[in-house]
mmCIF entry with sequence, helices, sheets and N, C-alpha, C, O atoms, coordinates in Angstrom:
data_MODEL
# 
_entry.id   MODEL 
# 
_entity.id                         1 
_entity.type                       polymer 
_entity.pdbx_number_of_molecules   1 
# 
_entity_poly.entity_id                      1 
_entity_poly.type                           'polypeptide(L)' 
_entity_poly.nstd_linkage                   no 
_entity_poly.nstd_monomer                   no 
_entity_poly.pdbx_seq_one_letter_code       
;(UNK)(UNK)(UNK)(UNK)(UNK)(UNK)(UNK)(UNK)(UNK)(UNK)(UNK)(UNK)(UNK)(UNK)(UNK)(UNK)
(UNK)(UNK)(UNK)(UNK)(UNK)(UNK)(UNK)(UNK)(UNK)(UNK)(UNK)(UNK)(UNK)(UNK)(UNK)(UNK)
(UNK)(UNK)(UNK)(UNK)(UNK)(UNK)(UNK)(UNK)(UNK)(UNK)(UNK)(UNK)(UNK)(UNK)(UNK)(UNK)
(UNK)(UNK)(UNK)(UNK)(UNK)(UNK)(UNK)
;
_entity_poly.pdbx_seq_one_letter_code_can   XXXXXXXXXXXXXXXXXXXXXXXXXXXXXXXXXXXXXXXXXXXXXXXXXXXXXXX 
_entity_poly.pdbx_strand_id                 A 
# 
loop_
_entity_poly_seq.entity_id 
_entity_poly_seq.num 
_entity_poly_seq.mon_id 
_entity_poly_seq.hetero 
1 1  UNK n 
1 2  UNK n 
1 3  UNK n 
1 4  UNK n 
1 5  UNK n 
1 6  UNK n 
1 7  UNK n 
1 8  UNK n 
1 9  UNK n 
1 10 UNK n 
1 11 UNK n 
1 12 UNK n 
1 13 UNK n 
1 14 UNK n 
1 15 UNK n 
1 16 UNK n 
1 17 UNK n 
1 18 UNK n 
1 19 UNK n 
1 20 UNK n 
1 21 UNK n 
1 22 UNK n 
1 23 UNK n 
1 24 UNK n 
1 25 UNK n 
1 26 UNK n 
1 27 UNK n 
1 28 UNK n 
1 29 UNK n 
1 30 UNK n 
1 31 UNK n 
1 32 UNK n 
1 33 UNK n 
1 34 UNK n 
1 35 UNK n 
1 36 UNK n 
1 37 UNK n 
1 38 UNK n 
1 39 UNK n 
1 40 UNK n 
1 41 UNK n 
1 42 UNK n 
1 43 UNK n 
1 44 UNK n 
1 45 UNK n 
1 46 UNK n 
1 47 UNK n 
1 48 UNK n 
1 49 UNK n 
1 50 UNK n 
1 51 UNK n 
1 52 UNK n 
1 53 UNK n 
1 54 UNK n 
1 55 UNK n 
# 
_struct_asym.id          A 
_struct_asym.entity_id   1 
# 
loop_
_struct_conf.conf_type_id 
_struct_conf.id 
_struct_conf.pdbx_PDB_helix_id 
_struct_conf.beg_label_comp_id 
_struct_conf.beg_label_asym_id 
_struct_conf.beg_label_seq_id 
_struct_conf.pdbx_beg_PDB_ins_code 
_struct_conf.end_label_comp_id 
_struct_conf.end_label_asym_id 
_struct_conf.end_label_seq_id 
_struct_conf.pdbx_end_PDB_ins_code 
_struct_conf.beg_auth_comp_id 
_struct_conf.beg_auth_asym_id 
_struct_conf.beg_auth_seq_id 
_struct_conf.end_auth_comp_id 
_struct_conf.end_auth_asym_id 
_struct_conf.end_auth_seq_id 
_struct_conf.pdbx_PDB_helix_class 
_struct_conf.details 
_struct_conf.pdbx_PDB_helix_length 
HELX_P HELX_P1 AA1 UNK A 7  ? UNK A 17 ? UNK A 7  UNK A 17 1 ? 11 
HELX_P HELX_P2 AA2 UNK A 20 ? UNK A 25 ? UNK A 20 UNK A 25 1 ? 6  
HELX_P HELX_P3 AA3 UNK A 30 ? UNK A 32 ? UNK A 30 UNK A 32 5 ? 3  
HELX_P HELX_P4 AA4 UNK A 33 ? UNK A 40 ? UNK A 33 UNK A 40 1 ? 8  
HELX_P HELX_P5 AA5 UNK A 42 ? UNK A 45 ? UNK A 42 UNK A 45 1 ? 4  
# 
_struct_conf_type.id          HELX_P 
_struct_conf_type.criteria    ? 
_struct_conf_type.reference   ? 
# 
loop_
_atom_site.group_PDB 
_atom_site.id 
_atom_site.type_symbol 
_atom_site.label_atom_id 
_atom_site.label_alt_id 
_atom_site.label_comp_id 
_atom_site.label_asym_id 
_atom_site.label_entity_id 
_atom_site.label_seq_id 
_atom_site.pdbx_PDB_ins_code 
_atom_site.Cartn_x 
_atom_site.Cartn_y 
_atom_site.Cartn_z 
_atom_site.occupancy 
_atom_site.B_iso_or_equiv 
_atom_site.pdbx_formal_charge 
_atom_site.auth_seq_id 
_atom_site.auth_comp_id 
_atom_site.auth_asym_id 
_atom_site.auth_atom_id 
_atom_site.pdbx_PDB_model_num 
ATOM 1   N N  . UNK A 1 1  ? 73.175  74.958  83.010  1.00 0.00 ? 1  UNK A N  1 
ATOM 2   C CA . UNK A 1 1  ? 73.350  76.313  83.503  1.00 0.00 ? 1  UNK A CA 1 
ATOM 3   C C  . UNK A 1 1  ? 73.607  76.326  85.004  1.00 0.00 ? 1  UNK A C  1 
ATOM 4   O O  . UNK A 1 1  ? 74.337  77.063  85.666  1.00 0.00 ? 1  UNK A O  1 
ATOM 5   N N  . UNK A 1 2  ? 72.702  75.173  85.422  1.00 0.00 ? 2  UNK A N  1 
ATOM 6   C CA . UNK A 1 2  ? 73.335  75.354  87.169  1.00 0.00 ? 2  UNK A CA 1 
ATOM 7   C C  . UNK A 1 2  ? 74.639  75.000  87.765  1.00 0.00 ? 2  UNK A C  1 
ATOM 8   O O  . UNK A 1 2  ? 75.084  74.980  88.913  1.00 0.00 ? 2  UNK A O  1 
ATOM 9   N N  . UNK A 1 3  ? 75.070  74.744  86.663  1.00 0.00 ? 3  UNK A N  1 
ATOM 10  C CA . UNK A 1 3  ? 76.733  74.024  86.940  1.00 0.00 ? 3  UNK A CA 1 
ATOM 11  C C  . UNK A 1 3  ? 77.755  74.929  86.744  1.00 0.00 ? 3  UNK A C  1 
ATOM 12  O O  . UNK A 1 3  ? 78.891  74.817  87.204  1.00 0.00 ? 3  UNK A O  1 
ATOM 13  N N  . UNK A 1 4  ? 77.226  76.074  85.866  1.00 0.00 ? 4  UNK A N  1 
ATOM 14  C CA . UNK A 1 4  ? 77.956  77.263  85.352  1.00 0.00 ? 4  UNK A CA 1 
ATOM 15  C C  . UNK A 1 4  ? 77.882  78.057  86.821  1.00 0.00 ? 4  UNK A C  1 
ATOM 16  O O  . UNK A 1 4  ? 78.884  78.118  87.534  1.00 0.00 ? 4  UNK A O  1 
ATOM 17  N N  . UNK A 1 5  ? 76.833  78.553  87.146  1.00 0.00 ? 5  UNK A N  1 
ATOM 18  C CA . UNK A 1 5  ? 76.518  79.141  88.542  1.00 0.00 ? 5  UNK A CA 1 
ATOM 19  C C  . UNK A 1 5  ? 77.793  79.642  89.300  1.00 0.00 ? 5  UNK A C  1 
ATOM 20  O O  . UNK A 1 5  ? 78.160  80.816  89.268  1.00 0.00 ? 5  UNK A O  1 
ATOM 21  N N  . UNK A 1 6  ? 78.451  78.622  90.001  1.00 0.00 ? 6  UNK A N  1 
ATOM 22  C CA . UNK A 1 6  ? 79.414  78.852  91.058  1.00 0.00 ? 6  UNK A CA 1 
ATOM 23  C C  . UNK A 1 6  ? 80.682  79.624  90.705  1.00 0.00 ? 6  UNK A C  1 
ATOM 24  O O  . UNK A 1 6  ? 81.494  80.290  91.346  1.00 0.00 ? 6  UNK A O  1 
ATOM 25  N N  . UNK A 1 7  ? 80.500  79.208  89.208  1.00 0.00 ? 7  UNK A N  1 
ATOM 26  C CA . UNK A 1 7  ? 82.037  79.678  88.546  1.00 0.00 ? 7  UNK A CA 1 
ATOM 27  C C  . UNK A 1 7  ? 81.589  80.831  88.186  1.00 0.00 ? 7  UNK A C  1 
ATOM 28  O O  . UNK A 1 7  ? 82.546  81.360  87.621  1.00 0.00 ? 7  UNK A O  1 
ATOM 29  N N  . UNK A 1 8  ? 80.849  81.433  88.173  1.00 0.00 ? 8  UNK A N  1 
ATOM 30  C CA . UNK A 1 8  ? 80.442  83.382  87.598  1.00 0.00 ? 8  UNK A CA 1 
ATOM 31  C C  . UNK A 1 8  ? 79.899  83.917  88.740  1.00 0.00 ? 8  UNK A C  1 
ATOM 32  O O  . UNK A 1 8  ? 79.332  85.001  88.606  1.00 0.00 ? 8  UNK A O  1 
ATOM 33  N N  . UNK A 1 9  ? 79.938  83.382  89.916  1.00 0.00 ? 9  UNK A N  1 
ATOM 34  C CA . UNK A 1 9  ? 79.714  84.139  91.210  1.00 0.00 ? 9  UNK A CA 1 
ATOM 35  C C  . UNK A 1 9  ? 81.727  84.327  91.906  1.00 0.00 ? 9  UNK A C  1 
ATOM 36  O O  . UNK A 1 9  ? 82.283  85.241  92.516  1.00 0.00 ? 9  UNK A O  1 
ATOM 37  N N  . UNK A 1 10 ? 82.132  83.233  91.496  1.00 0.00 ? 10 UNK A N  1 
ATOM 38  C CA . UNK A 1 10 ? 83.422  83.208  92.269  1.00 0.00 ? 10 UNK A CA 1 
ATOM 39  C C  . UNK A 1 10 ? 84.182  84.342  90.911  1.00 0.00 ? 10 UNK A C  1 
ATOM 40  O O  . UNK A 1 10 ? 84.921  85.224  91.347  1.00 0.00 ? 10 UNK A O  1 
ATOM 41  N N  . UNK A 1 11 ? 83.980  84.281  89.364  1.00 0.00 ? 11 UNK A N  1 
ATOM 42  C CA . UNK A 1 11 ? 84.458  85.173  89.015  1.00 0.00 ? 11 UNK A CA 1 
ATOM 43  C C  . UNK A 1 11 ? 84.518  86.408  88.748  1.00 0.00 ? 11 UNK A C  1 
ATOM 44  O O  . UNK A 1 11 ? 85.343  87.065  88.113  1.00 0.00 ? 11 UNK A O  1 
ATOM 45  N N  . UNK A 1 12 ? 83.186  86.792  89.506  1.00 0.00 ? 12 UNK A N  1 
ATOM 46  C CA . UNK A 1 12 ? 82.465  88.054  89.340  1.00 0.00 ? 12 UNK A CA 1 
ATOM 47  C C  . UNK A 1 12 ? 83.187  88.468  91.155  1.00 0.00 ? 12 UNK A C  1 
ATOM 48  O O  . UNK A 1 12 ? 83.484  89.663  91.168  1.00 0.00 ? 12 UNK A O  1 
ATOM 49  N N  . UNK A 1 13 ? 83.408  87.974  92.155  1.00 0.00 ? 13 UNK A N  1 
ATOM 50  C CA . UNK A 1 13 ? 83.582  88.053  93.183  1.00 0.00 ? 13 UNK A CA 1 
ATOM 51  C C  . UNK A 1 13 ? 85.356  88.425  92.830  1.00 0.00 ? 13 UNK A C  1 
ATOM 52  O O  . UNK A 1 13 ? 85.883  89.319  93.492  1.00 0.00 ? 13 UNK A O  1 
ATOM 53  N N  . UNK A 1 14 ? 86.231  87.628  91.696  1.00 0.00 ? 14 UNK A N  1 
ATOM 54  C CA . UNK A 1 14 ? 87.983  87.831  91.931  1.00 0.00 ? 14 UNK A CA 1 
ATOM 55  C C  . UNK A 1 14 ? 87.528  89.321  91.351  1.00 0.00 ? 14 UNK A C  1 
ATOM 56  O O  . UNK A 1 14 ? 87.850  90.334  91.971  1.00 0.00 ? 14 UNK A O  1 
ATOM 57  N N  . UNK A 1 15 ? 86.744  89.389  90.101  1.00 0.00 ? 15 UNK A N  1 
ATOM 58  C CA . UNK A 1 15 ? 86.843  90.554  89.103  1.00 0.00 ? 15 UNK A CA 1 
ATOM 59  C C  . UNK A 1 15 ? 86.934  91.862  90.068  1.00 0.00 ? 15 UNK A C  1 
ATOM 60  O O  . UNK A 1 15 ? 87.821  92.713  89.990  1.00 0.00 ? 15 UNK A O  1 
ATOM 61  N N  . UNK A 1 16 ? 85.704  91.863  91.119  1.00 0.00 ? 16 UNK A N  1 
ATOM 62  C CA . UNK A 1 16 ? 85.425  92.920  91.959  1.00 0.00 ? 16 UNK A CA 1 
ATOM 63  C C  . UNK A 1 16 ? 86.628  92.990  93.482  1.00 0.00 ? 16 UNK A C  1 
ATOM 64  O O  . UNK A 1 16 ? 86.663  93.930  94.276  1.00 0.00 ? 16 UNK A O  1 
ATOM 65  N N  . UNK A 1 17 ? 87.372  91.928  93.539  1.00 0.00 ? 17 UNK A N  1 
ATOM 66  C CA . UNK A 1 17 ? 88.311  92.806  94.485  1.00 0.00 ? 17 UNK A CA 1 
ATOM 67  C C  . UNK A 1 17 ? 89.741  93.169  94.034  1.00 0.00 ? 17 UNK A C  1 
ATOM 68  O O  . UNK A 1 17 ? 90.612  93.826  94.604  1.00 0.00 ? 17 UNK A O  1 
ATOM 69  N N  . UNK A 1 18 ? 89.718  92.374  92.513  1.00 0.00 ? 18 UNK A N  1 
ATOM 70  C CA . UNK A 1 18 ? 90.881  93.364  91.808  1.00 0.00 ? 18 UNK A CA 1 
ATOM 71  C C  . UNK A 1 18 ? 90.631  94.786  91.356  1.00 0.00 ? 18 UNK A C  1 
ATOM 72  O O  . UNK A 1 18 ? 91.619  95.445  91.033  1.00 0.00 ? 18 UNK A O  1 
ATOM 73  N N  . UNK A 1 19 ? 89.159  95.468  91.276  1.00 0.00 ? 19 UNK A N  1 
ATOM 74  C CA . UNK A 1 19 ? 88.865  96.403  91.243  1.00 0.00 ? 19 UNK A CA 1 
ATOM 75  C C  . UNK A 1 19 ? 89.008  97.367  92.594  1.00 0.00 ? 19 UNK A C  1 
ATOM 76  O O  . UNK A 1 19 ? 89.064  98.590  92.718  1.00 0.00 ? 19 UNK A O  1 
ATOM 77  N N  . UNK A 1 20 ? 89.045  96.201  93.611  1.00 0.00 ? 20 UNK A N  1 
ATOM 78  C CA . UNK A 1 20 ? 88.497  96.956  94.955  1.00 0.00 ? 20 UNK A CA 1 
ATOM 79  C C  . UNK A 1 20 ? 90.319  97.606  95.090  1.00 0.00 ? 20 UNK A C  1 
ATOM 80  O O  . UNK A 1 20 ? 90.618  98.783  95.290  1.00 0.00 ? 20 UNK A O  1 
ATOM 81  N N  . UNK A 1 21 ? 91.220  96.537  94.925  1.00 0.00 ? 21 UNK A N  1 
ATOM 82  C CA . UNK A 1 21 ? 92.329  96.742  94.974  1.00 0.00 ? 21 UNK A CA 1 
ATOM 83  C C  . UNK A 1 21 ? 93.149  97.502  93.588  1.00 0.00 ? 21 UNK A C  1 
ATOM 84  O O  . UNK A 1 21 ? 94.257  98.010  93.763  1.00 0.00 ? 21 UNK A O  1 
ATOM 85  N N  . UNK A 1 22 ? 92.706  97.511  92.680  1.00 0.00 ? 22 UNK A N  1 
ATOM 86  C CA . UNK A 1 22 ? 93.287  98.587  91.806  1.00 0.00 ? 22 UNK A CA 1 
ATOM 87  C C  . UNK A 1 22 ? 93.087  100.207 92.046  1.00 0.00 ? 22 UNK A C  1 
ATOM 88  O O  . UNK A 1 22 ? 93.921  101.097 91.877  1.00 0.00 ? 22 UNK A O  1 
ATOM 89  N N  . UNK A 1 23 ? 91.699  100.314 92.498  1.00 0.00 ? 23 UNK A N  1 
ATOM 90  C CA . UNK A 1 23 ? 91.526  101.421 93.053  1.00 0.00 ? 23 UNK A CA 1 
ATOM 91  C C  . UNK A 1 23 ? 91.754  101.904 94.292  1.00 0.00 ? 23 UNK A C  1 
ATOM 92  O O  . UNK A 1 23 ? 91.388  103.056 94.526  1.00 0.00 ? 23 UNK A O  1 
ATOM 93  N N  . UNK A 1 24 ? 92.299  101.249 95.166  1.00 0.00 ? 24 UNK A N  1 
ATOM 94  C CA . UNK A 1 24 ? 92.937  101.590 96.539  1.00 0.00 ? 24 UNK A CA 1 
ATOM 95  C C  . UNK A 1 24 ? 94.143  101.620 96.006  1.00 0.00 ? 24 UNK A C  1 
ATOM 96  O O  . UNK A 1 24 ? 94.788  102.445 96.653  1.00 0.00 ? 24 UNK A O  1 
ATOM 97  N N  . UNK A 1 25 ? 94.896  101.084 95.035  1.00 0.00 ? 25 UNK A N  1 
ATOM 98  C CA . UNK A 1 25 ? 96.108  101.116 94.926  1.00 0.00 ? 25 UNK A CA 1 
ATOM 99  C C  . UNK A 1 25 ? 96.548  102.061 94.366  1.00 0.00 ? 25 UNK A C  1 
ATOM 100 O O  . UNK A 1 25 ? 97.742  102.345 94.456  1.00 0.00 ? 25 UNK A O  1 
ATOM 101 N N  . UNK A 1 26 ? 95.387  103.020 93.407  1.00 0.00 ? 26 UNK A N  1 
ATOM 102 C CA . UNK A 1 26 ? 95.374  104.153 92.546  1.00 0.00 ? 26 UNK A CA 1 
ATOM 103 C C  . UNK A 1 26 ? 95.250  105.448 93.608  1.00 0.00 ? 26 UNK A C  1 
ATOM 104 O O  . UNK A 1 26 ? 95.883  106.456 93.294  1.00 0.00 ? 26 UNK A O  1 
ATOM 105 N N  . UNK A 1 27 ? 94.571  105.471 94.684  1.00 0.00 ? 27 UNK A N  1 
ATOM 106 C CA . UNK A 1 27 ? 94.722  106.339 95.362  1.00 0.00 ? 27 UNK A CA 1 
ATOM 107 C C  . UNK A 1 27 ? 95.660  106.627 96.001  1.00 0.00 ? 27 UNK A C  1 
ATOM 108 O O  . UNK A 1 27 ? 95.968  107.815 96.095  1.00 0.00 ? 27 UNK A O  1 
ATOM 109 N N  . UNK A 1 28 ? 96.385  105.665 96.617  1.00 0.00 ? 28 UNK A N  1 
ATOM 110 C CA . UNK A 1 28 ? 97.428  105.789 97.542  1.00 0.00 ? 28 UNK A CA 1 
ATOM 111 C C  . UNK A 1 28 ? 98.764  105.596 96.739  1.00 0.00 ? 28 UNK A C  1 
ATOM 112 O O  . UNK A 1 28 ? 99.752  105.173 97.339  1.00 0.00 ? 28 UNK A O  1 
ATOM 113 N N  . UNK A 1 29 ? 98.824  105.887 95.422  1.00 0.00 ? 29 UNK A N  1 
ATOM 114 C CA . UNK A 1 29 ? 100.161 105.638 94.940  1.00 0.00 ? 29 UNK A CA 1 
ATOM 115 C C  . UNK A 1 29 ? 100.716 107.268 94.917  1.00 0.00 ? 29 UNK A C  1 
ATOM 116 O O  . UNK A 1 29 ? 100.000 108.253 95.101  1.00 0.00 ? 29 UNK A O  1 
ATOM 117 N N  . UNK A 1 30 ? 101.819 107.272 94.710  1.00 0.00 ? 30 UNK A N  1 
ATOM 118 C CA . UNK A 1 30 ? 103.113 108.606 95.144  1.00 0.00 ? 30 UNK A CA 1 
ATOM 119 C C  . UNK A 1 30 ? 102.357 109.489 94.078  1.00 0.00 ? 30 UNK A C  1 
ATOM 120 O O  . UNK A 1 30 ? 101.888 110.430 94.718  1.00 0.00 ? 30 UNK A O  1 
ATOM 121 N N  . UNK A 1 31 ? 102.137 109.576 93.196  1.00 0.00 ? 31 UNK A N  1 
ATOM 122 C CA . UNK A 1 31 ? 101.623 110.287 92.056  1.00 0.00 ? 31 UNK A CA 1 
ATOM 123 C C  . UNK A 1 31 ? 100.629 110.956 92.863  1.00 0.00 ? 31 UNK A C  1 
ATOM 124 O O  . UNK A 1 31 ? 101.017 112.104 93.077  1.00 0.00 ? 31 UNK A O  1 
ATOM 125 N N  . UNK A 1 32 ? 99.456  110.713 93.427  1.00 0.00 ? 32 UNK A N  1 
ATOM 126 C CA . UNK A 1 32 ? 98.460  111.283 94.327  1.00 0.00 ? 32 UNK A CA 1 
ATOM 127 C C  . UNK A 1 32 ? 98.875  112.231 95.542  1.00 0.00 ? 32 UNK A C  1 
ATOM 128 O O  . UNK A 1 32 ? 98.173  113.200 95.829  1.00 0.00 ? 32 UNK A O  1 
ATOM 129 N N  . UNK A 1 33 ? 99.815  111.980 96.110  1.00 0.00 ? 33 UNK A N  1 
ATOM 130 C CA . UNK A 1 33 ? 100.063 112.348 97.213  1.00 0.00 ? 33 UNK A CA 1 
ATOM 131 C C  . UNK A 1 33 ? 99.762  114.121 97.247  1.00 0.00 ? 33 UNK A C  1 
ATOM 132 O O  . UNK A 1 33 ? 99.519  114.673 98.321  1.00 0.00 ? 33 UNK A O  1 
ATOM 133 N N  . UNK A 1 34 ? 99.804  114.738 96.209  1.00 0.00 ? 34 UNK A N  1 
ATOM 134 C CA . UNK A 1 34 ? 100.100 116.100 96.280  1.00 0.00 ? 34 UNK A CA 1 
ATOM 135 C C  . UNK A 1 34 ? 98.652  116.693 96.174  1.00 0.00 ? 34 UNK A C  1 
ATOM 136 O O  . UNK A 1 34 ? 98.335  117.712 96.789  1.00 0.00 ? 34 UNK A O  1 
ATOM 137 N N  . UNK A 1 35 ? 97.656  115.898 95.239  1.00 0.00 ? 35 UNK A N  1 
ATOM 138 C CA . UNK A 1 35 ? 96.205  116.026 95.214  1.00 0.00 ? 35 UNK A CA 1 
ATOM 139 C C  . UNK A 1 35 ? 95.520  115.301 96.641  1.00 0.00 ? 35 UNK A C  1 
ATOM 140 O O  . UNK A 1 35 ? 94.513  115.852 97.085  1.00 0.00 ? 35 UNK A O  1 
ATOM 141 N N  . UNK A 1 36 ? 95.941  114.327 97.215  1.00 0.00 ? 36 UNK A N  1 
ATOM 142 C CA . UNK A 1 36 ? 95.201  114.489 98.229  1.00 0.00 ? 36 UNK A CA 1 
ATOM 143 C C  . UNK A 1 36 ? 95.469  115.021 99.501  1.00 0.00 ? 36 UNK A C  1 
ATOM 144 O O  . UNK A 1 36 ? 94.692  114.836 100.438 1.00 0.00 ? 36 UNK A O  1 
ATOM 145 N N  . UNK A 1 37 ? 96.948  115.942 99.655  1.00 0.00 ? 37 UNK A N  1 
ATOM 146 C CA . UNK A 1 37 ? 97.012  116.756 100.404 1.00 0.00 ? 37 UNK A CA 1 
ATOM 147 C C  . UNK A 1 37 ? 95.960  117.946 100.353 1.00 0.00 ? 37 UNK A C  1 
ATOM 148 O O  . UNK A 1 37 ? 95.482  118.357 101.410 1.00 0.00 ? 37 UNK A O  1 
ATOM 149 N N  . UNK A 1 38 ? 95.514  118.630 98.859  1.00 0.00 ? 38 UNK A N  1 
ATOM 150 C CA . UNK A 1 38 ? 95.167  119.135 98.769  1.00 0.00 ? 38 UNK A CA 1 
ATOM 151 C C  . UNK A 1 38 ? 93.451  119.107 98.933  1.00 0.00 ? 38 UNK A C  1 
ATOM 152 O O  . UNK A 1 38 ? 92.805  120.036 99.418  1.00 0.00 ? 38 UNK A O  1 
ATOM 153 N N  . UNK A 1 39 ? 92.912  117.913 98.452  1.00 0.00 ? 39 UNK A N  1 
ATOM 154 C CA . UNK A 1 39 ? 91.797  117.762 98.813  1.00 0.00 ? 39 UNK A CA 1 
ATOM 155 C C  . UNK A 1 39 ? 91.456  117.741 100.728 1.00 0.00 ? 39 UNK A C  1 
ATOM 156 O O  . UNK A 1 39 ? 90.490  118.203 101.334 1.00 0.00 ? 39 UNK A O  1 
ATOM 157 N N  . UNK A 1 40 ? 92.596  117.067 101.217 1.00 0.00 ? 40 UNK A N  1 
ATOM 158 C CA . UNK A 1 40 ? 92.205  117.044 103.146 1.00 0.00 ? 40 UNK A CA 1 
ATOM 159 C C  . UNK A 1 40 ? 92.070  118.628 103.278 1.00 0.00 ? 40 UNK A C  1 
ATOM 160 O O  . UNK A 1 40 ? 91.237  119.080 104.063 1.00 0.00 ? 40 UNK A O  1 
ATOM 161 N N  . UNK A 1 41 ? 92.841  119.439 102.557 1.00 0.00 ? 41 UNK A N  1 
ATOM 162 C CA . UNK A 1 41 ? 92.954  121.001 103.239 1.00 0.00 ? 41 UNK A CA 1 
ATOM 163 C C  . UNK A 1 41 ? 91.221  121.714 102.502 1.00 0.00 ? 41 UNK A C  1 
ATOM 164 O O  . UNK A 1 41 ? 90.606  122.760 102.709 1.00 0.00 ? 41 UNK A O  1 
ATOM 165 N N  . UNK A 1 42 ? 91.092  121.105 102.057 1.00 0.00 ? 42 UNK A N  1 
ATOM 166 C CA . UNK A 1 42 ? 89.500  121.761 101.549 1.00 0.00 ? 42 UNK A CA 1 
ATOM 167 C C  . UNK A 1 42 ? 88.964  122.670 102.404 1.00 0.00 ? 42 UNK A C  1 
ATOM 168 O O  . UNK A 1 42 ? 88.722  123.873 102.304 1.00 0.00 ? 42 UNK A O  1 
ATOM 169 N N  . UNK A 1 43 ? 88.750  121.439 103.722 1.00 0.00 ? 43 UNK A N  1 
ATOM 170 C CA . UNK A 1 43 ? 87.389  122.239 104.762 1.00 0.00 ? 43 UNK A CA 1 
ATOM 171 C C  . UNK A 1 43 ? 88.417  123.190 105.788 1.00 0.00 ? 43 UNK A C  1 
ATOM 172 O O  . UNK A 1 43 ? 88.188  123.738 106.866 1.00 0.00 ? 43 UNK A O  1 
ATOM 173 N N  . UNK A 1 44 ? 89.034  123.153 105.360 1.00 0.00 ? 44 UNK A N  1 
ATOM 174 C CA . UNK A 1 44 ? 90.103  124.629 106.360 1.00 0.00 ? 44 UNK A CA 1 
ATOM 175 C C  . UNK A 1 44 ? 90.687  125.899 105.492 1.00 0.00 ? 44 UNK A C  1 
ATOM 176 O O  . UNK A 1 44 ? 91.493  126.707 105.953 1.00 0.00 ? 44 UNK A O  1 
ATOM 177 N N  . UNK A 1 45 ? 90.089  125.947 104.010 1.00 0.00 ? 45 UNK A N  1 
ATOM 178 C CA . UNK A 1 45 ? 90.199  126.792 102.966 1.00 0.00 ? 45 UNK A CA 1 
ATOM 179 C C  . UNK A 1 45 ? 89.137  127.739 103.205 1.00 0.00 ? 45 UNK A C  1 
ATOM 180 O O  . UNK A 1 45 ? 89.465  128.921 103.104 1.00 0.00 ? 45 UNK A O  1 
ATOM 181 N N  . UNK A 1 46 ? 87.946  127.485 103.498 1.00 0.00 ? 46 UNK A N  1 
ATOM 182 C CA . UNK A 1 46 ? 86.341  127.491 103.590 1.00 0.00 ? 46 UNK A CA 1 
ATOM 183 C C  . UNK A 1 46 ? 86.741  128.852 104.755 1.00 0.00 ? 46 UNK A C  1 
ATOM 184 O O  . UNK A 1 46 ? 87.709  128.952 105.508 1.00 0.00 ? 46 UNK A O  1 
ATOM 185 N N  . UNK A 1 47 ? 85.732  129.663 104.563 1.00 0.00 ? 47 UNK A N  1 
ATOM 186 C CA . UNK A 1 47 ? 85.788  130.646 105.544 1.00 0.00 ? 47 UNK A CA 1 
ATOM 187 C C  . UNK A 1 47 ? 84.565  130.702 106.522 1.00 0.00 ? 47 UNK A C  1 
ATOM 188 O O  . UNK A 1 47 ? 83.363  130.813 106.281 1.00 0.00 ? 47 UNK A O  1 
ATOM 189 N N  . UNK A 1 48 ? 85.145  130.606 107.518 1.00 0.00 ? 48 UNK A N  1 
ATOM 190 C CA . UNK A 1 48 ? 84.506  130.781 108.679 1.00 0.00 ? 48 UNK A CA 1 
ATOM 191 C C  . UNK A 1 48 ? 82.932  130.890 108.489 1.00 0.00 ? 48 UNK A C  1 
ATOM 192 O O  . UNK A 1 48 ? 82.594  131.344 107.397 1.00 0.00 ? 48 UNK A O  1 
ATOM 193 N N  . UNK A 1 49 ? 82.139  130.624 109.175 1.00 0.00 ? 49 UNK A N  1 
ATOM 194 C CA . UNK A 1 49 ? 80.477  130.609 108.790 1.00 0.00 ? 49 UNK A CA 1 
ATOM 195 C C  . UNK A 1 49 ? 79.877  131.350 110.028 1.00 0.00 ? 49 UNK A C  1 
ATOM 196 O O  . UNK A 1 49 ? 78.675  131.598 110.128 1.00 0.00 ? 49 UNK A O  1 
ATOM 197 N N  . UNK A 1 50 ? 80.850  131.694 110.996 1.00 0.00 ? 50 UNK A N  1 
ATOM 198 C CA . UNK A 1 50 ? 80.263  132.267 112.274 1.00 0.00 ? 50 UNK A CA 1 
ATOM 199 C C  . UNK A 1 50 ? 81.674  133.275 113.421 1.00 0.00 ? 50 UNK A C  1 
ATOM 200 O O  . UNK A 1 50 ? 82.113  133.280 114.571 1.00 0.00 ? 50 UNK A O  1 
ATOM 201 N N  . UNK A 1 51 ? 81.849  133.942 112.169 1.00 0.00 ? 51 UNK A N  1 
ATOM 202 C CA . UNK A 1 51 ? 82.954  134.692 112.474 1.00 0.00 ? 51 UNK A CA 1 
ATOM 203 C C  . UNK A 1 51 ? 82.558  135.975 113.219 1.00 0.00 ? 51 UNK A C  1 
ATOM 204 O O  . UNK A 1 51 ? 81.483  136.506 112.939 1.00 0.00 ? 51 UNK A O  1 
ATOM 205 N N  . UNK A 1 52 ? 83.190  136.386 113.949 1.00 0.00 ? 52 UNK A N  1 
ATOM 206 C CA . UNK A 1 52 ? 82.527  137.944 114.881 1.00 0.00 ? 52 UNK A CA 1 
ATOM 207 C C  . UNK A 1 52 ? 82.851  139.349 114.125 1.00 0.00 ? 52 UNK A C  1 
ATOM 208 O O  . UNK A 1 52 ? 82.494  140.492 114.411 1.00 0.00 ? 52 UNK A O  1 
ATOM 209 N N  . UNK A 1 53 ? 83.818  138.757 112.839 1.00 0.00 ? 53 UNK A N  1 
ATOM 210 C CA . UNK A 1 53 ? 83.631  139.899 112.012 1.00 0.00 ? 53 UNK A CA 1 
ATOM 211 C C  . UNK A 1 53 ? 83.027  139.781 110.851 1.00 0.00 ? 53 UNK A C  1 
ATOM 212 O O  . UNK A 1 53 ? 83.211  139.204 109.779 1.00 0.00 ? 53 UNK A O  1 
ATOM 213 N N  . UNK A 1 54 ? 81.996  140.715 111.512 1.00 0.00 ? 54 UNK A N  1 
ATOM 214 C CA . UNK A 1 54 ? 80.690  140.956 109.874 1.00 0.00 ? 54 UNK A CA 1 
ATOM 215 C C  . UNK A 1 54 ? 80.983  141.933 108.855 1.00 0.00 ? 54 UNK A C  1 
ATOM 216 O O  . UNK A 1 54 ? 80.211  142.837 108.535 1.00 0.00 ? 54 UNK A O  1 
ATOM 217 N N  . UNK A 1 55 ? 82.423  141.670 108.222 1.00 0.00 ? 55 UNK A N  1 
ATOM 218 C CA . UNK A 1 55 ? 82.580  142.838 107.282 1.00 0.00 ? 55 UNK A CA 1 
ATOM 219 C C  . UNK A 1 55 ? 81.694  142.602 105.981 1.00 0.00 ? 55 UNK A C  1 
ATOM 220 O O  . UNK A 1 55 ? 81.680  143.444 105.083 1.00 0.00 ? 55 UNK A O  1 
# 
């Protein structure tokens, strides 16, 4: 078993940055672009919290 060791740390280590990189690659692909315009505009949708008009 201690010989197994190195080889399920190094493949648990490729597994997790093809994840790291599938999902960076999922965000930033052209398909997204229109949802995460929309998510940056969130906190400027939001109305004012200290506005001088108290209607």
């Amino acid at each position: 078993m201690e010989q197994l060791t190195p080889y399920l740390s190094a493949f648990s280590t490729v597994i997790g940055i093809i994840f790291f990189v599938g999902i960076v690659w999922w965000a930033w692909s052209p398909g997204r672009k229109q949802a995460n315009q929309e998510s940056a505009e969130l906190p400027f949708d939001l109305p004012d919290e200290f506005s001088k008009d108290k209607s």
